[in-house]
N, C-alpha and C positions, 0 to 999 in steps of 0.2 A: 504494500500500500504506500501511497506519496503524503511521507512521511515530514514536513516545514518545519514544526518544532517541538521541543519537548521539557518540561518542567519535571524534573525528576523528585521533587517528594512537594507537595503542597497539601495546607491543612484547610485551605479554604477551596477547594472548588467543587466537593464534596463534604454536606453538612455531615461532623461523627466519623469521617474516615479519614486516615491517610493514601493519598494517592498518587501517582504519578499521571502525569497527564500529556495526551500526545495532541498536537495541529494536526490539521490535514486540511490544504490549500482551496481555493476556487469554492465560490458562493452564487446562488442565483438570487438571491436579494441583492439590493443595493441601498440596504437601511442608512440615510443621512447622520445618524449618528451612531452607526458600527466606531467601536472604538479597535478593530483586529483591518483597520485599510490594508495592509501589507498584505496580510492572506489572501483577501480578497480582489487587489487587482494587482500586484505587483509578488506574488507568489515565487517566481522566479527566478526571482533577485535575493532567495533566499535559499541556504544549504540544503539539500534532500540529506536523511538522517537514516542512517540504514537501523530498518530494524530490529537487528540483528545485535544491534550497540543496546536497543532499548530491553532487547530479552536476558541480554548478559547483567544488563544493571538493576533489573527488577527483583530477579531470580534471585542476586546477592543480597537482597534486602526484604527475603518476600514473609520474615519475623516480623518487619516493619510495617511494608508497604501490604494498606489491605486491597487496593483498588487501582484500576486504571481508568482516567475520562478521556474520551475520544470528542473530539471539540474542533472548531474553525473558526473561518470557514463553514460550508455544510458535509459533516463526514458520508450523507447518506446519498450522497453525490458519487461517492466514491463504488466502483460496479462490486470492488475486493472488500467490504467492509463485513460481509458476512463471514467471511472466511478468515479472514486476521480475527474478529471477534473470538470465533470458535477457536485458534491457537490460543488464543489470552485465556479462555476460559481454560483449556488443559494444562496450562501452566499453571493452575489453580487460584486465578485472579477473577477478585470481582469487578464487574465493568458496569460503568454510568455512560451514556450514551447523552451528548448537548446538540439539538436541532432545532431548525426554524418549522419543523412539522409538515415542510412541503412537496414530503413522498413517503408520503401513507401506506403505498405499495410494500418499500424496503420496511417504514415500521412494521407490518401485517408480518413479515418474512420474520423478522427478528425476533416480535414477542412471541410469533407463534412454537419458533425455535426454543424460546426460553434461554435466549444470550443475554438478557439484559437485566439486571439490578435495581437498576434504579435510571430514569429521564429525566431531565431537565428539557422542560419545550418551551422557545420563544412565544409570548404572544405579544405581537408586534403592535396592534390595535383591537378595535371592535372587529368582528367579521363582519365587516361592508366595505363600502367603497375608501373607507380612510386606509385600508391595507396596502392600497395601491402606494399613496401617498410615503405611509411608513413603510414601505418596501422598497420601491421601485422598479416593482413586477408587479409586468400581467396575470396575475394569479387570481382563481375562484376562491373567496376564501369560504368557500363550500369543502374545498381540499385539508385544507388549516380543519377545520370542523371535522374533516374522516378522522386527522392522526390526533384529535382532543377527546371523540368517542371512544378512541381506542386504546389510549391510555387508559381513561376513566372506566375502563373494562377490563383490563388488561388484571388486575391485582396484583398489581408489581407496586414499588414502591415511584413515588414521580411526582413530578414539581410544574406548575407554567407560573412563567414569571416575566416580566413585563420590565422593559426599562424608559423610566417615566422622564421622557424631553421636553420640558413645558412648549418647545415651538411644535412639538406633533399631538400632543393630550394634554386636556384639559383632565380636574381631576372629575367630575360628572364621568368622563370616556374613560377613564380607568376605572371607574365603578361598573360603566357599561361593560366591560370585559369580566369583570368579575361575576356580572349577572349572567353570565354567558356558560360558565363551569360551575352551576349552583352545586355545593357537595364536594367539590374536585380535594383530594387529600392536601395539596399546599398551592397557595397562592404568594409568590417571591414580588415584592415592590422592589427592582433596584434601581437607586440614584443616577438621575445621565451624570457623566464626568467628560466638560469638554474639552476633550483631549485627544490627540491625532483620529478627531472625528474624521469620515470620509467625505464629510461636506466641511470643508473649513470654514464655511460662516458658521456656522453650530458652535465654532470655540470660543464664541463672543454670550454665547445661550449662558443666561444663569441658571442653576438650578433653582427647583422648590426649595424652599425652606426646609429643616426640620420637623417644624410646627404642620407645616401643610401634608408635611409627606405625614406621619404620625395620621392626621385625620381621615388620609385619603384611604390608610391599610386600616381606622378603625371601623371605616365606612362598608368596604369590603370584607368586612368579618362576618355581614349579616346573608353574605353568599356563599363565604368560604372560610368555616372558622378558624383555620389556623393560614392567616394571613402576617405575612411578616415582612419586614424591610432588612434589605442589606446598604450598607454605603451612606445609610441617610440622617 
């Protein structure tokens, strides 16, 4: 698999676990305030990292390391992604899977396999026409709605989480997203940070306050009770 970068122990990109964490290049969104620009158009320009490096370093520490996330970019992009999954898994590694949820197909494949641990799924906007906006893809977010059923059925462990740009959501539209997975196991508020956004007017964007963001994950607790904020 095309392997861009890799974080060898992190305590934050999975809540409760230590993990290592791998990139994998090229995205079909083009979210204005992606803070991973480099993955996503300049890919390239970056070392491929043979995986080979990644299985020797794991293994040496796998006392340690409980997990690995596979993250971008969009990994489910990738045609090899089931197949790298299933080595991780016989190397006796737990695996968290991070997507923009916009190939329901490859999710159907995975959970049905039982490769996967735990999801983290972007939700980008409401599913209507604002997805365009916060995308930048032609996408039905009829699509977005298969790989949201399908978690919230799946009974795996999984997260959608939301990163809140005041120039693309209002907080009313992040509550609308939250009325959207009534029930869903966790709803993630995280903080924009403008910072090698892919639209560089966005690094002039302030964020919510504190105060606001607090009100906006109290508001969304009456769809999804355990709502929480990271960053904010």
């Amino acid at each position: 698999m095309d392997i861009r970068g890799f974080i060898e122990t992190s305590f934050l990109d999975w809540d409760g676990k230590i993990a290592s964490v791998i990139f994998v290049p090229g995205c079909n969104f083009r979210c204005p305030f992606c803070n991973n620009a480099v993955l996503v158009l300049k890919a390239e320009s970056l070392p491929s990292i043979d995986p080979a490096l990644i299985d020797d370093f794991i293994l040496k520490r796998k006392d340690f390391i409980d997990g690995v996330v596979i993250t971008g970019g969009e990994p489910t992009l990738q045609a090899d992604l089931p197949a790298f999954i299933r080595h991780l898994k016989s190397l006796g590694f737990l695996v968290k899977l991070d997507t923009n949820g916009s190939n329901p197909a490859m999710l159907k494949d995975l959970l049905d396999e039982k490769l996967l641990d735990y999801v983290a799924m972007d939700l980008k906007a409401p599913l209507n026409e604002k997805y365009l906006a916060a995308t930048g893809a032609s996408l039905d977010p009829g699509t977005i709605r298969q790989s949201v059923d399908l978690l919230m059925g799946s009974g795996i462990d999984y997260e959608f989480r939301t990163t809140v740009c005041p120039a693309f959501l209002k907080s009313e539209e992040v509550l609308d997203i939250a009325r959207e997975i009534p029930g869903a196991k966790k709803f993630v508020l995280q903080q924009f940070v403008p910072k090698d956004t892919l639209d560089p007017g966005l690094l002039k964007v302030r964020p919510y306050s504190k105060d606001d963001f607090v009100k906006m994950a109290a508001a969304c607790r009456d769809f999804v009770k355990d709502t929480i904020i990271r960053g904010g």
